[in-house]
C-alpha positions, 0 to 999 in steps of 0.5 A: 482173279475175275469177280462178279457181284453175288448178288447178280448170280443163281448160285449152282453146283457143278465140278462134281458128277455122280450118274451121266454114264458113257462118253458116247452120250456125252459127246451128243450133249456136248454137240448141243452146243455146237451149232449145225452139228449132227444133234444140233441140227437133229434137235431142231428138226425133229427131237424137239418138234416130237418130244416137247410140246408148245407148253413146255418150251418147244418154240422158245427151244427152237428159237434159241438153238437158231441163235448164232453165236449159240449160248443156252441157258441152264434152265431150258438146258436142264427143265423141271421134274414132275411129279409123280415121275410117270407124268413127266414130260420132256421140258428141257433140251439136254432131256431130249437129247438122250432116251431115257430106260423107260421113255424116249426122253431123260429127266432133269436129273440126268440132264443135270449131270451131263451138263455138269459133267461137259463143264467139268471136262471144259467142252462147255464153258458157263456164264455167271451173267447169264446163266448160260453155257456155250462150247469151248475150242476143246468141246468144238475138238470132241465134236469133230473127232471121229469116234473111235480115233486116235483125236478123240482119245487126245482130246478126252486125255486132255479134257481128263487130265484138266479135270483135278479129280482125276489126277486125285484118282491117278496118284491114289493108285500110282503106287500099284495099291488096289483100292476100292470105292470107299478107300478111294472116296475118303481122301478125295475132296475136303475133308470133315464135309457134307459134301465129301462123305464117305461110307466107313468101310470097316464098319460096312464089311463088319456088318456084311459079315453078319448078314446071310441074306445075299441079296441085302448083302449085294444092295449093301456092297453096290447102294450103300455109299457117300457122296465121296464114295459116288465120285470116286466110282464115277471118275474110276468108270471113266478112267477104265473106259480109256483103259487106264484104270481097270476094276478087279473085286477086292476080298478082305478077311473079316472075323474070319469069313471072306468078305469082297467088294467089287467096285474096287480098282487098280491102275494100269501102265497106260494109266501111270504114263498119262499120270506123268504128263497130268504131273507135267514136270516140265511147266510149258508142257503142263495141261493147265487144271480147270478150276472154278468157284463152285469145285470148292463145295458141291454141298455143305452149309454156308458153302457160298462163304466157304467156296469163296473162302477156299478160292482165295485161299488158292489164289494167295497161295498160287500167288506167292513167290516160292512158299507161303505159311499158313499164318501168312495167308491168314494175314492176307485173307484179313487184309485183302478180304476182311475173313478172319480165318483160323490157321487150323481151317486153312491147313484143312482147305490145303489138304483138300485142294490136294484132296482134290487132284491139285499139286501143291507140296507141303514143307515145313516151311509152309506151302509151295504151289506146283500146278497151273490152273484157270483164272475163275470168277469169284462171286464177290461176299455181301457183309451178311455171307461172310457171317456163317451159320451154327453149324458151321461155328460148330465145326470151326469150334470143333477144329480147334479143338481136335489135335489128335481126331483125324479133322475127317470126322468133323463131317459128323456135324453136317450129318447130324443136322441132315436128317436125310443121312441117318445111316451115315450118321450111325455108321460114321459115329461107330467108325469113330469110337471104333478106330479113334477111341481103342473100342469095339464096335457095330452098325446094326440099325433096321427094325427092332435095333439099335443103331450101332453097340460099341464095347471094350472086353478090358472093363466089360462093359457095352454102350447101346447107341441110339443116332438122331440127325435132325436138323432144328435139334432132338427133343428125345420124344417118349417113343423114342425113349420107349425104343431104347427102353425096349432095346436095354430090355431085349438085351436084358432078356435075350429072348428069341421069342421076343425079338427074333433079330438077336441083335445083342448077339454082337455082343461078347458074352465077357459084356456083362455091365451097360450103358445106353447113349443118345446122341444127336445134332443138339437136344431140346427140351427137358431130356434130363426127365426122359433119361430118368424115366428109361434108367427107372423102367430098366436098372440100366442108366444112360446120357445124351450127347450131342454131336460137338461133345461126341467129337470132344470126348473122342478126342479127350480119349484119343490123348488120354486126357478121359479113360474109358472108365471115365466116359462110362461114369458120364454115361451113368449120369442121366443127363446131357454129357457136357466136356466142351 
C-alpha cells in the first residue's frame, strides 16, 4: 500500500458518476489527454483560442496542452461555475471540449463527471501530488481504436469490467431478475450512507397510485431518486449501449391500479458471458478491479476518516492468507493504524465492498477475498481526523444497537442532518415504520400536508408525521407547531371547503384515535411547551423524537421488546420520546 501525507492533498470525489452521457463524448475527453490527438491538436488551434478568453485561462491552457509528457490539473480541466448561469463563461478545458444544449461550450458540472467518469474506467490516471490527470496505456488504446471496431468494443469491455460497479450491476441481474433503478440502487454501495441513498419504492408506487395528475406522476417516476438510484440508471445506460443489459418498463400492482416504472432493467446473454470473464475464475485471466481511496465514500460526513478506515480494512483482508474474521481485523486495524473499530462497522464495510462490485465471500469462518484489484494510495490520517464528528458517533452508537433494523436505515441519520434531503427524510422514515415496524403507511408531503401518516387498523389508531432535516438541530418553531395544529384540525373536520387536498383520506375510516409526531436530526429548545400548546388547541396529544430513538424504537418494536400500544402511549406524553 502506497501512502501520502493528507495534509499534502485536496481532497476529491471520484469513482462515482451520475450525468457525463455517451461514450462518444467520452473518448473526446479522454483524447485531451493524449497529446497530438484529433482533439488535442483541435483544442489548441481553434476551441480554446474561440471559446475562452485571456481572463479565463486561454493562454495558461494553450501553454499546458503544449507540455510533453501532457499532465493537467484538475482545476483548468474542470473551471468554476458563475453565477447566474446565463453569464457563464468557458473557463476550464473539458468545458470546451464538448457543446453544451444551449452554448457551445458545458459548464463545470458536466466537465466534473466526464473527468471522474474517464478515471473511473482508468483512461486517465490522477496524481495526489499535483492534482493532475495524464492517460493510461488503456486510455491511449481507446483513443486509437476506431469507432465502431471491434478494438473499442475490447477496450470498453475491459475499462467496464475493471470498473467494481459494474460487476454489482451484472451480478444483481445475473439471475434473470428485472429490476428497476430503485431495487438495483439499495444494494449498490455501503449501506446506511448519505452517499448511497436510495428512494424507498414502495413508498413512491404508494403514492403514484394516489396521484391522477400524469404529469406530476412522470416527474415523480423520472426525478425522484438517490444518490444510489442515480448511479445504478447511469451505469445500466452504459451497459445497454454495449448491448449487455436492455431496459424494459416494470409494472406492479399497487391497491389494485397498475402502476409502471421505466428505468428498469434486465440482463442479456451477452451480458451474463462478459460477467463471467469480470468473475474471472481463473486468476491469471482476471481483469484486475480499479480501486482507489476516494471509491470508499463519494459523500458522507467525516468521509476522509472513513474512506481511509474502508481502505485498510480491504488491504487486511486482501492481505490475509485464506480467511480472516472480523475480530481479526479489528486487532490489525488498532495495531497497525491505532483506529479502534467495532466488529459491527466492519461486518458493514464488507458488505459494502461487496455492494460495490468487489468478490469477497463470507463464511462462517469469516472473510475469503476472491478479487485482484490496484494498489492505491492512501492519504495518511493526522490525529485530529481519526477523531469523527456527532453525527458519525451517532451512527456507530446506532450500529450497536440495531439486531434486527436492516443497518440500511442508518442512513436516516445523515439525512436528517441534511437539510437539502427533506423528502428523502420523509419517505425514508415512512418506508421504515412501514416495512420494519408491522404498520401502514404513506409519504404525502406538499402544500397543505403532513409529511407522511403511519397507522395499524389492529388498535385503530393513526400517527400524523411531521420530518425536519436540520443540520444544527430543530427548535420546533411556533409555525411549525401551527402547522401541525392545522393538520390535526383538518383531520379533525374533514372539510373539502377547508383544505381541498383531502389528505386524511389515506386514512382508513376503522382510524378513529390519533396521535401526531415530530421527528428530526436533534431538538433544542423548550419543546416540551410547544407540544403542550398543540395538545391544549386540539385534544390530540403528541412527542417529538429524534432521529437515534426513531431507529431505537423501530428496532425495539422489530424484536418485540416495545408493542404498538407501548409506542402509542409515549406518543401521548407531550414531550421528547427518550428509549436510548
Amino acid at each position: 500500500m502506497s501512502y501520502v501525507n493528507g495534509h499534502t492533498i485536496v481532497v476529491r470525489t471520484f469513482g462515482w458518476v451520475q450525468d457525463p452521457g455517451k461514450f462518444e463524448n467520452l473518448k473526446r475527453v479522454v483524447g485531451t489527454f493524449y497529446y497530438g490527438s484529433a482533439i488535442h491538436n483541435e483544442l489548441i488551434n481553434t476551441i480554446i483560442p474561440t471559446l475562452v478568453e485571456e481572463r479565463d485561462g486561454r493562454d495558461r491552457f494553450i501553454v499546458e496542452l503544449n507540455k510533453q509528457p501532457l499532465n493537467l490539473k484538475y482545476e483548468d480541466l474542470v473551471g468554476t461555475s458563475f453565477y447566474p448561469r446565463a453569464s457563464a463563461r468557458c473557463n476550464g478545458i473539458i468545458q470546451a471540449v464538448l457543446p453544451g444544449q444551449k452554448r457551445p461550450f458545458q459548464g463545470d458540472w458536466p466537465a466534473n463527471n466526464f473527468v471522474r467518469w474517464a478515471h473511473a474506467l482508468g483512461f486517465i490516471s490522477y496524481d495526489y501530488l499535483t492534482d493532475t490527470f495524464a492517460i493510461t496505456s488503456l486510455g491511449e488504446s481507446y483513443v486509437e481504436s476506431a469507432d465502431g471496431s471491434a478494438e473499442e468494443e475490447e477496450v470498453l469491455t475491459k475499462a467496464l469490467l475493471s470498473y467494481p460497479p459494474v460487476m454489482r450491476m451484472l451480478n444483481l441481474l445475473s439471475d434473470g431478475s428485472h429490476m428497476t433503478k430503485f431495487e438495483l440502487g439499495k444494494q449498490l454501495g455501503f449501506v446506511g450512507e448519505d452517499g448511497f441513498t436510495t428512494l424507498p419504492q414502495n413508498i413512491l408506487l404508494e403514492s403514484l397510485s394516489r396521484l391522477t395528475d400524469s404529469k406530476q406522476k412522470n416527474e415523480m417516476k423520472t426525478d425522484w431518486d438517490g444518490s444510489a438510484d442515480k448511479y445504478a440508471r447511469m451505469i445500466c445506460s452504459w451497459l445497454i449501449s454495449l448491448g449487455w443489459v436492455v431496459r424494459e418498463a416494470k409494472e406492479f400492482n399497487v391497491n389494485g391500479s397498475i402502476e409502471s416504472i421505466g428505468q428498469a432493467y434486465k440482463i442479456t446473454s451477452k451480458g451474463l458471458e462478459v460477467r463471467r470473464r469480470g468473475l474471472g475464475t481463473n486468476i491469471a485471466e482476471r481483469i484486475i478491479k480499479n480501486v482507489y481511496w476516494e471509491l470508499f465514500a463519494p459523500k458522507c460526513t467525516d468521509k476522509v476518516y472513513v474512506r481511509t478506515r474502508r481502505s485498510y480494512i480491504l488491504k487486511i483482508i486482501e492481505a490475509s492468507q485464506g480467511i480472516i474474521r472480523a475480530e481479526r481485523i479489528k486487532e490489525l486495524l488498532l495495531q497497525r493504524y491505532g483506529l479502534d473499530v467495532s466488529v459491527e462497522t466492519i461486518k458493514d464495510d464488507v458488505v459494502g465492498f461487496i455492494n460495490i462490485g468487489l468478490n469477497i465471500e463470507i463464511t462462517d469462518r469469516g472473510y475469503k477475498f476472491k478479487d485482484s484489484i490496484t494498489d492505491f494510495i492512501v492519504p495518511e490520517l493526522t490525529v485530529q481526523e481519526t477523531k469523527v464528528s456527532d453525527v458519525l458517533l451517532y451512527k456507530e452508537q446506532c450500529r450497536e444497537k440495531l439486531h434486527n433494523i436492516p443497518h440500511e436505515y442508518l442512513s436516516l441519520i445523515d439525512l436528517a442532518f441534511d437539510s437539502n434531503q427533506n423528502r428523502l427524510f420523509e419517505m425514508q422514515t415512512i418506508d421504515l415504520f412501514v416495512n420494519e415496524c408491522q404498520f401502514s403507511g404513506v409519504h404525502l408531503g406538499g402544500g397543505r400536508k403532513p409529511d407522511g401518516i403511519i397507522y395499524r387498523e389492529q388498535e385503530q389508531h393513526g400517527v400524523i408525521i411531521d420530518t425536519k432535516a436540520y443540520s444544527k438541530g430543530y427548535s420546533l418553531p411556533i409555525s411549525q407547531a401551527d402547522e401541525m395544529t392545522r393538520y390535526i384540525r383538518d383531520n379533525q373536520t374533514r372539510s373539502d371547503s377547508i383544505n381541498p387536498t383531502r389528505w386524511w383520506d389515506s386514512f382508513p375510516e376503522s382510524i378513529d384515535s390519533f396521535n401526531f409526531a415530530f421527528i428530526s436530526s436533534v431538538f433544542k429548545g423548550n419543546i416540551g411547551a410547544t407540544l403542550q400548546r398543540i395538545a391544549l388547541d386540539t385534544g390530540i396529544k403528541g412527542a417529538a423524537i429524534n432521529v437515534m430513538n426513531v431507529l431505537v424504537v423501530a428496532e425495539k418494536l422489530k424484536a418485540g421488546e416495545m408493542s404498538h400500544t407501548d409506542f402509542y402511549n409515549l406518543l401521548d406524553t407531550n414531550a421528547e420520546l427518550n428509549v436510548v
